[in-house]
Structure formats: structure tokens, C-alpha cells
N, C-alpha and C positions, 0 to 999 in steps of 0.2 A: 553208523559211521559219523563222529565227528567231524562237523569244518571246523578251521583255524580261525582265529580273529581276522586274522590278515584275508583269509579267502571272504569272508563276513562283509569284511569293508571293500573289498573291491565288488561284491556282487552288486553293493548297494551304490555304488561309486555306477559302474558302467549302467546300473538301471536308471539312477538320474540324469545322468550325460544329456541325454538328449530335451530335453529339461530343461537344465543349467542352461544348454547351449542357446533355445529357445528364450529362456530369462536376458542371458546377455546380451543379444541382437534385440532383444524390446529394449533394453534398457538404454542403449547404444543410438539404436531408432531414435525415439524420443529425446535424449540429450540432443542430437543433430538437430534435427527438427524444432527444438526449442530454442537451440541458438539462433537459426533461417528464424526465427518468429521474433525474439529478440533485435536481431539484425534490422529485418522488414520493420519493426515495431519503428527503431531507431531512425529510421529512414523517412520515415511518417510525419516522426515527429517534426523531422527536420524543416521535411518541406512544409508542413502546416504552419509550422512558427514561420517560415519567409515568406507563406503567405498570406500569413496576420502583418509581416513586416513591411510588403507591397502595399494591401488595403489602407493598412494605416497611414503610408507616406504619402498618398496617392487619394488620402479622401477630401483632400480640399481643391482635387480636382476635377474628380468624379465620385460620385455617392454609392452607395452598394446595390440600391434597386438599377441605377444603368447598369453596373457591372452583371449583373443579372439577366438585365433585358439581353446585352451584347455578345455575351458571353454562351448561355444558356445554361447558366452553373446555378442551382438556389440560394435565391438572396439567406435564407437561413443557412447554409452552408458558410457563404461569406461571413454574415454577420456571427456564426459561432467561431471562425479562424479570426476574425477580430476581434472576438471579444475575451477571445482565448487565451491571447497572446498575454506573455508573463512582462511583467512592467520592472525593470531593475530600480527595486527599493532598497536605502541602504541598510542595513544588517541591524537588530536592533541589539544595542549593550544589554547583557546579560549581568544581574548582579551577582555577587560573587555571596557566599554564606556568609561570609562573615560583615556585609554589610548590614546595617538595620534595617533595614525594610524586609531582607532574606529574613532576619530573625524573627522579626513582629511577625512574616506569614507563618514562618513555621511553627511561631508557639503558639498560632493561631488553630483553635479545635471547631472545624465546622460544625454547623447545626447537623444533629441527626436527627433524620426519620423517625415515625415511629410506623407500624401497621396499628389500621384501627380495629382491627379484630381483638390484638392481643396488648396491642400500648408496648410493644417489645421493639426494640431497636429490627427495623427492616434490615435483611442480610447486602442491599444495597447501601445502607447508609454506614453499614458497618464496613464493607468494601469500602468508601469514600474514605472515613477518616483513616484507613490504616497506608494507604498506596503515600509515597513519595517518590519525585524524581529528586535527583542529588543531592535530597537530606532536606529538601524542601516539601513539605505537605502539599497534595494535591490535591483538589476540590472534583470531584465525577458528581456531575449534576443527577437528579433520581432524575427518574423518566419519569414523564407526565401519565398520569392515567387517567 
């Protein structure tokens, strides 16, 4: 006796259901969960940075080893939320291509590598000279061996 396509696909339809269903509640899991992580992350940040922002307004009148002593918080924990804290610098001008200096880097061909085995251009240094960001060449330093 033949089955029909349609009976075919439903068999194999209700034998992975439970499956699927299984798949989607992990999937659904973890999205939740990763936003609570996100969230909590964001939250971290926040109070870290105000209190890199306390220490800092506050260190010319107490030092971080008292904050330490008084507190019972480690002086390395303070001096990492100090030293943490991001300093608003302003933005630096980006040249545009068609300025000269954009030009001179771009026609600029870095040194390449060689391996000493073969005197062949290293597949790092051949990654170096071919990468650009926006039509400007980009220099990836070899790794030191």
C-alpha cells in the first residue's frame, strides 16, 4: 500500500513536533535571559562609571587606601572604578579621501614580510597589504615571533 505525499509530510511533521517545540522554548529561554544579562550588564555599567565619578570628585579629599580602610571595599576595586572611568575627549577629525594625506597613505604599499624558510611573501603580510577601510589601506602589524 502506498502513502501519499501529504500523509509523508505530516508523519514526519507530528514526529518532530515535539522537537521543534523543544527548539523554540531553548531558543526563546536564552533570547530572555540574554536580554536580563544585557539589562544587568547595563546597570553595572552604570553604577561603576558614578563610582569612578564619586572617587574622582572626592579624591582631593580623601585618597582610596582610606576609602578602603572605611569602607571595607578593596582599594584595587576602587582604584580599577577610577581608573576605569572614560574621560570625554573631543572627537578626532577624520580625513576625508580626497584630502592628501588620505592619498599619500593609500598609495602608500607597506613593507611586506618575507618567511625565512621560503623568501615567499608570509600569508600575513599578504593579509596586510590587501585590507582597506574606506579605500584607505590598512597596516596589520605581523605578530612578533
Amino acid at each position: 500500500m502506498a502513502t501519499t505525499d501529504e500523509e509523508i509530510e505530516r508523519r514526519v511533521e507530528e514526529n518532530d513536533a515535539p522537537r521543534t517545540a523543544e527548539r523554540k522554548a531553548a531558543a526563546k529561554r536564552v533570547r530572555q535571559l540574554a536580554r536580563q544579562r544585557a539589562e544587568a550588564a547595563e546597570k553595572l555599567a552604570d553604577v561603576e562609571r558614578e563610582l569612578g565619578d564619586v572617587l574622582a570628585e572626592s579624591s582631593d579629599v580623601i585618597g582610596v587606601e582610606e576609602l578602603a580602610k572605611f569602607t571595607d571595599v578593596p582599594a584595587a576595586d576602587l582604584n580599577q572604578w577610577l581608573n576605569g572611568r572614560r574621560t570625554t575627549r573631543p572627537k578626532r577629525k577624520r580625513t576625508t579621501a580626497n584630502s592628501s594625506a588620505a592619498k599619500d597613505h593609500a598609495n602608500h604599499t607597506p613593507p611586506t614580510a618575507t618567511t625565512a624558510a621560503t623568501g615567499q611573501p608570509s600569508k600575513q603580510a599578504e593579509l596586510a597589504s590587501s585590507r582597506t577601510v574606506e579605500g584607505t589601506a590598512v597596516r596589520i602589524p605581523e605578530p612578533v615571533t
